[in-house]
N, C-alpha and C positions, 0 to 999 in steps of 0.2 A: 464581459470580463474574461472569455475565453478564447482562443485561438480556432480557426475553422475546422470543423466535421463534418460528416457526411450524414444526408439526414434520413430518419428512420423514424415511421409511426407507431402511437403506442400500441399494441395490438395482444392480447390475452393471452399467453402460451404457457408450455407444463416449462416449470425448470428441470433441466436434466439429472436424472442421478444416476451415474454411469458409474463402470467399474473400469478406472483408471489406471493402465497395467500397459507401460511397454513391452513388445514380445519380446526385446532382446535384452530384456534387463528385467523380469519377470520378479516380482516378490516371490521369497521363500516362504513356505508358511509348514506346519509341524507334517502335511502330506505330500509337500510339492520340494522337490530339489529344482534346484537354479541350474539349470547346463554351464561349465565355464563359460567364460567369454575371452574371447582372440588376442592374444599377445596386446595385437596394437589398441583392440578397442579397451583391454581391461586396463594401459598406463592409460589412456584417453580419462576412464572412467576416475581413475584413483584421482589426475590430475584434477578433476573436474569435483572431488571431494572434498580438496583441501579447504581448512576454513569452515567447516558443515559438519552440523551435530545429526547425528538420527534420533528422526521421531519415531517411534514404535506405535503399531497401528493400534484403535482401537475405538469404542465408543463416548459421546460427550451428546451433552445437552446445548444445541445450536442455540443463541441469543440468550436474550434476560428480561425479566420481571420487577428488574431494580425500579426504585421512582428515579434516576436519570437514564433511564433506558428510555430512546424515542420509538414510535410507532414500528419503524423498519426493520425492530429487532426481535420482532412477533410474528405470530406466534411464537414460544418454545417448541422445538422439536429435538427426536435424537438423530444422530448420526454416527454412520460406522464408516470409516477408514482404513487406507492400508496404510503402513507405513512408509515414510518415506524421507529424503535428507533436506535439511534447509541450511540458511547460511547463519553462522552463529551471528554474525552480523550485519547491520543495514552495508546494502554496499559503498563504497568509502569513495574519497576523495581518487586517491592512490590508483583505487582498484580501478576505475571509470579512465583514470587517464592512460592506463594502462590497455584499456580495449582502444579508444580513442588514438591513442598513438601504432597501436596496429593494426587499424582498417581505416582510420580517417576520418572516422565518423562524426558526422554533424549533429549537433541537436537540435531539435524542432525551436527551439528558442534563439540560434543560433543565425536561422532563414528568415529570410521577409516573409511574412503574411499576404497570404494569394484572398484578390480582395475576390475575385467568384467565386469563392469558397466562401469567406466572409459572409457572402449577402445572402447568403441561403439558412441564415440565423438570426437576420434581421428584419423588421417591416419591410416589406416591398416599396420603393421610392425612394429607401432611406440613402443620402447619398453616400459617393465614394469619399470614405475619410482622408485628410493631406496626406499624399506620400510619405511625409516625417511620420505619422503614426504607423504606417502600415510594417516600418524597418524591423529588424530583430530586437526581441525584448522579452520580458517576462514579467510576472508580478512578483513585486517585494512588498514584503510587510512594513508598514511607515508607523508606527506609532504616532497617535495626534500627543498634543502637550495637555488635552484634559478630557475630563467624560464624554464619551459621547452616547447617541443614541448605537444599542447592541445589532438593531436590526440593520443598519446601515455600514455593512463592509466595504462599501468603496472608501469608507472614512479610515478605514486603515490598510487599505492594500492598493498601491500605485504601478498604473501600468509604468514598468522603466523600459528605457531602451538600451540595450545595450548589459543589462542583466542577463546572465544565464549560468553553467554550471561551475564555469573559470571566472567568474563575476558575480557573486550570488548579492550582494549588496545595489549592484550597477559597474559601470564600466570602470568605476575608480577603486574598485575593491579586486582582491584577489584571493585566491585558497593555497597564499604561501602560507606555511605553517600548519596545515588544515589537513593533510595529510588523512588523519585518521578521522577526519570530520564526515557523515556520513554527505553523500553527491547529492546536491539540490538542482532543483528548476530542470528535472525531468519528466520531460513526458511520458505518454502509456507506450508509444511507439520506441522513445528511449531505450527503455527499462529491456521491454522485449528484444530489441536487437541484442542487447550488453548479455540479455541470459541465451540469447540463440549463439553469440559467439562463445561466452563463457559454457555451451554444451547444459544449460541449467533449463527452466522456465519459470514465468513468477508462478506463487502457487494460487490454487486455488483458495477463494474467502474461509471453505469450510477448513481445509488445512490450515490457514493461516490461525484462526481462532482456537481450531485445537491447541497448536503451537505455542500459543501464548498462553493458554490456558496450564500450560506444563503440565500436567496430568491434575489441576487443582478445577473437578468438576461441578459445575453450577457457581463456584464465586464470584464475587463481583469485580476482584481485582488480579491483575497475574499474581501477585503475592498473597493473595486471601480476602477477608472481607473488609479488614483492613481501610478505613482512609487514607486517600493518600497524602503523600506529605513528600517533603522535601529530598526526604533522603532515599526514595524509592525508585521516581523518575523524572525527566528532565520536561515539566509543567510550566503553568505562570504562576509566581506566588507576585502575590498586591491585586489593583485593581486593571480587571481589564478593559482595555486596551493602550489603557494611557499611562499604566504606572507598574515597572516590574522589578520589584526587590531584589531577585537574582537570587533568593535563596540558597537553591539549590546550585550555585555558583556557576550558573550559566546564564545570560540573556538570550541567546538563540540558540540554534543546536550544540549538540555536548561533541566529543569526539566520543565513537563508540569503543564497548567498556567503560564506560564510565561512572555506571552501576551495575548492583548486583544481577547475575542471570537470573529466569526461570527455572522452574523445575528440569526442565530438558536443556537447561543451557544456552539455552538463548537472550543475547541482551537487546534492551530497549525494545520489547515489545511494548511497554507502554510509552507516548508520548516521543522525544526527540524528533523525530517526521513521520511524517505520515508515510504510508508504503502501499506502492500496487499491488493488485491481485489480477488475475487471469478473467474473474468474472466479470460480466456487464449487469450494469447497475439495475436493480427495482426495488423499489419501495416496500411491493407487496411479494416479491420475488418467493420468503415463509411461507406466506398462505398459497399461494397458488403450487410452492413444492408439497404443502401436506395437505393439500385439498382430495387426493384420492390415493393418499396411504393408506393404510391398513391402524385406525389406532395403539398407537404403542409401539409399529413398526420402525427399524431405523431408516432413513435415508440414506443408500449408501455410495460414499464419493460424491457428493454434488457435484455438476461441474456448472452448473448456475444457468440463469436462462437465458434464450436465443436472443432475444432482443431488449431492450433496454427503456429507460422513462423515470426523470427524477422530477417529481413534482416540485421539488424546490428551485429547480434550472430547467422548467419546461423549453427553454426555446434550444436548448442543446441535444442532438440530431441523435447521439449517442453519449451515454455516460461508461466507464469502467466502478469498480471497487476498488475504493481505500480502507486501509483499518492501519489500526495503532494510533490515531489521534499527534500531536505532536509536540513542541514546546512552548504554542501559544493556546495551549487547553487549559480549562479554567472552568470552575464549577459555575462562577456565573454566567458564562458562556457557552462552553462544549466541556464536554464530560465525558470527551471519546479516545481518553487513553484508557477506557473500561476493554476487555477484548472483545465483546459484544458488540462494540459500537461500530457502526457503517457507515461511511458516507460516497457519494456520487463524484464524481468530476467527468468532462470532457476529456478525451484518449489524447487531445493537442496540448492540453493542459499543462504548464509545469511551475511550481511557486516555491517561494526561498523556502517551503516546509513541505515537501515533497520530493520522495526518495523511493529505494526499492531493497529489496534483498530476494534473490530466489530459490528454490525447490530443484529435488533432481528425483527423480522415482530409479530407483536404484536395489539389490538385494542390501539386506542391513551387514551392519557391520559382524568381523571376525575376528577371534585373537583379540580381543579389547578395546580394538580402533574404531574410534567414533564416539 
């Protein structure tokens, strides 16, 4: 169900907690001044702001103890951060065709599938599949016409060909109008380039949870404890997979803004698409960071571990971090537009509910800006 990676064994390692700081763009903090920065690099820099709220640094309690928290969100532990800017919104339609029309850039769903790369995720013997599958494509979400079984996602997600970020449906759909609709059927490779040229990076899981968390520490929801409901973020309301009321007057993603921010002004941290992060996937990834902290101590900056392993997608080489859950979350299903909630994917990966927004480590704002 995924596109080819490179493959990589499960193997025990510390997750990293580093102190993330570019030298030339150095956080101020109440003992440290910031040296200006150069004519050309400080417009670079402003350019590279627009559109981005600052997070102000600080502590938070990583994962959750909820009864919809899964295993991957344990332990609780704390964590300390600097701060740093993110994109008030997922990135858009607009904004992707914007990088694309200035470097040309292809998307992974965009290229045929390299079948040696394929077979290194497959049984050994298994044959080469028809050249018709192997074309450019992606996964869309298909709704069937009645219940099915939850555990079986191929029953609602179809490999299409000819789906990708100008096609989010398949080749007969398009994102006229869509403008402000956040970019689907991005891969992790995607994502990366659009913030390497945009001067950004996606952020880290641990910032990203801060982030949604809007300074609301330990709750269950970016808005409080709160269940959620229609009017908060863009979910499934009805039965999933087969039947979706649109509630919240959307059946698939919303354009962003569309609801209210966070506390730190950011929108659709819960739900609309899911969003990369910089880190690679594990399961136990908590325990193995707080397995030789100091009780009580914080983690500070995680930048997550070296290597990766999703028990859910074992035969995938490599997984990244997604968070924010999207617009087919649903309590009898996923329950991962909590900001706690994690899940794994493959870095070739990209599905009509898969997007990105990114991070800039920058001094904070002056004079009111930001």
């Amino acid at each position: 169900m995924h596109r080819p990676v490179h493959a990589v064994h499960f193997e025990t390692d510390d997750a990293c907690c580093t102190r993330v700081v570019a030298p030339a763009v150095r956080l101020q903090t109440v003992q440290d001044e910031t040296p200006p920065l150069p004519d050309d690099k400080a417009d670079a820099m402003k350019a590279s702001l627009k559109g981005m709220v600052w997070v102000p640094g600080g502590s938070f309690t990583m994962g959750s103890d909820d009864p919809l928290a899964r295993p991957d969100e344990q332990p609780m532990h704390p964590v300390k951060l600097d701060g740093f800017w993110m994109d008030a919104t997922e990135v858009t339609n607009a904004q992707f065709s914007a990088f694309v029309e200035a470097t040309g850039y292809i998307t992974v769903a965009e290229r045929p599938i390299e079948w040696e790369e394929l077979k290194k995720q497959v049984p050994p013997g298994t044959p080469k599949p028809p050249d018709e599958v192997l074309k450019p494509g992606s996964l869309v979400f298909t709704p069937p016409d009645h219940p099915v079984d939850l555990h079986r996602f191929d029953l609602w997600w179809q490999w299409t060909l000819g789906a990708d970020w100008r096609h989010p449906e398949g080749p007969n759909s398009s994102i006229e109008g869509r403008a402000s609709h956040p970019v689907v059927h991005i891969a992790h490779e995607d994502a990366t380039a659009y913030a390497k040229w945009a001067n950004k990076r996606l952020p880290t899981e641990a910032e990203w949870e801060y982030a949604a968390r809007g300074g609301l520490d330990g709750k269950v929801n970016v808005w409080g404890d709160a269940p959620v409901n229609a009017k908060r973020c863009n979910t499934w309301q009805g039965h999933f997979p087969n039947e979706n009321t649109a509630e919240d007057g959307f059946v698939g993603a919303a354009p962003v803004r569309s609801f209210a921010p966070n506390g730190y002004r950011l929108y659709d941290m819960a739900g609309n698409v899911w969003e990369w992060c910089s880190d690679l996937y594990r399961a136990d990834a908590y325990g193995v960071r707080t397995r030789d902290l100091t009780p009580g101590a914080a983690c500070w900056n995680p930048s997550g571990p070296s290597r990766s392993f999703d028990p859910r997608n074992p035969d995938a080489p490599t997984s990244y971090v997604q968070r924010g859950g999207s617009f087919l979350c649903n309590d009898s299903y996923c329950a991962s537009y909590r900001p706690s909630a994690r899940m794994g994917c493959p870095p070739d990966t990209g599905l009509s509910h898969v997007g990105f927004r990114c991070v800039v480590t920058a001094p904070p704002p002056s004079n009111g800006d930001g």
